[in-house]
N, C-alpha and C positions, 0 to 999 in steps of 0.2 A: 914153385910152379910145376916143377917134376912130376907132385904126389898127384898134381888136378890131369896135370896133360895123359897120365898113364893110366886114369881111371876116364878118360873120355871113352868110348867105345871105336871099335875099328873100323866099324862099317859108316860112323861118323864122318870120322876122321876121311875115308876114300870117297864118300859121297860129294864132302865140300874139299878136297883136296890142292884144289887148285886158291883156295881163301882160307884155308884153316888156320892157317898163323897167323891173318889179318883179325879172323874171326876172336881167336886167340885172347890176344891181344885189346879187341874193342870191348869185349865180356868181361876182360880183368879189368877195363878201365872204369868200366860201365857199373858193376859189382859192387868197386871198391868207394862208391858214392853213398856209404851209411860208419854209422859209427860204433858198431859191432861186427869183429870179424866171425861170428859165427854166420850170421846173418850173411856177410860177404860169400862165403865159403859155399853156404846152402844158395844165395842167388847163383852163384857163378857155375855152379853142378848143375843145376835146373837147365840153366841158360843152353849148357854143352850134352846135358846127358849123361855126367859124368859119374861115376859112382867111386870116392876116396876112400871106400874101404874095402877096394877087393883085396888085398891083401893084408895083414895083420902088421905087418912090419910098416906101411904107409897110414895105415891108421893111428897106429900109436904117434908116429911120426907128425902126424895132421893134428893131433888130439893134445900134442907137445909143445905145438905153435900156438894154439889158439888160448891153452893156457899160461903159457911162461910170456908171450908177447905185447907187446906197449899195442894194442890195438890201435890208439891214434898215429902214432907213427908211422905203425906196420901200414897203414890205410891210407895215408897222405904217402908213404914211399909208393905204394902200389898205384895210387895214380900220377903221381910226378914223374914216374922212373919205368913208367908201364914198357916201354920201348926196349929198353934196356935187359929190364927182365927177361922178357920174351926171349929176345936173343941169348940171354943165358942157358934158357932151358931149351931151346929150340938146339944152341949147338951142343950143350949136355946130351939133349936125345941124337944126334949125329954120332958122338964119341960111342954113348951106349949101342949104337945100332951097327956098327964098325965092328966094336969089339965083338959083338955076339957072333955078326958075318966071320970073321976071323976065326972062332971058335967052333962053327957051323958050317965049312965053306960048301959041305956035299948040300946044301938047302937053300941056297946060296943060284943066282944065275950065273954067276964067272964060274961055279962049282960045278954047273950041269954041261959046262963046253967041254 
């Protein structure tokens, strides 16, 4: 969920910022109602904006699931477990956005007092 949420766009993301993770979340659930995760992958970009190949290292990564994964699995987890998931990646991007604060504090608001 990482590779989609980091390929949404930023000005998305502040626009609905107040529903993003709701939004999130109903897109993945909504997506995952076919029986091709390519199909999934390209609805749920569409749906967000998203684009999973800005960086080479998430594409490969994207390109690795779609081909080594049980798609029916992968697709019935993604709508049974859509909750779940969400808050995985939601507090994965928490941890990531910490560390980088930490690493960055001059860019940082606690950095500019």
């Amino acid at each position: 969920m990482g590779i989609i949420w980091r390929g949404i766009p930023a000005d998305y993301k502040s626009r609905y910022r107040m529903s993003i993770w709701q939004q999130f979340e109903d897109n993945i659930r909504s997506a995952a109602y076919t029986s091709n995760l390519g199909k999934f992958l390209n609805s749920l970009c569409l749906k967000l904006g998203a684009d999973v190949g800005r960086n080479s290292e998430d594409r490969a990564r994207a390109d690795a699931i779609l081909q080594k994964a049980d798609a029916r699995a992968m697709l019935k987890l993604l709508r049974e477990e859509t909750t779940l998931l969400v808050l995985t990646a939601r507090v994965a991007n928490q941890e990531r956005r910490e560390a980088w604060e930490m690493e960055h504090p001059e860019l940082t608001q606690e950095g500019e007092e």
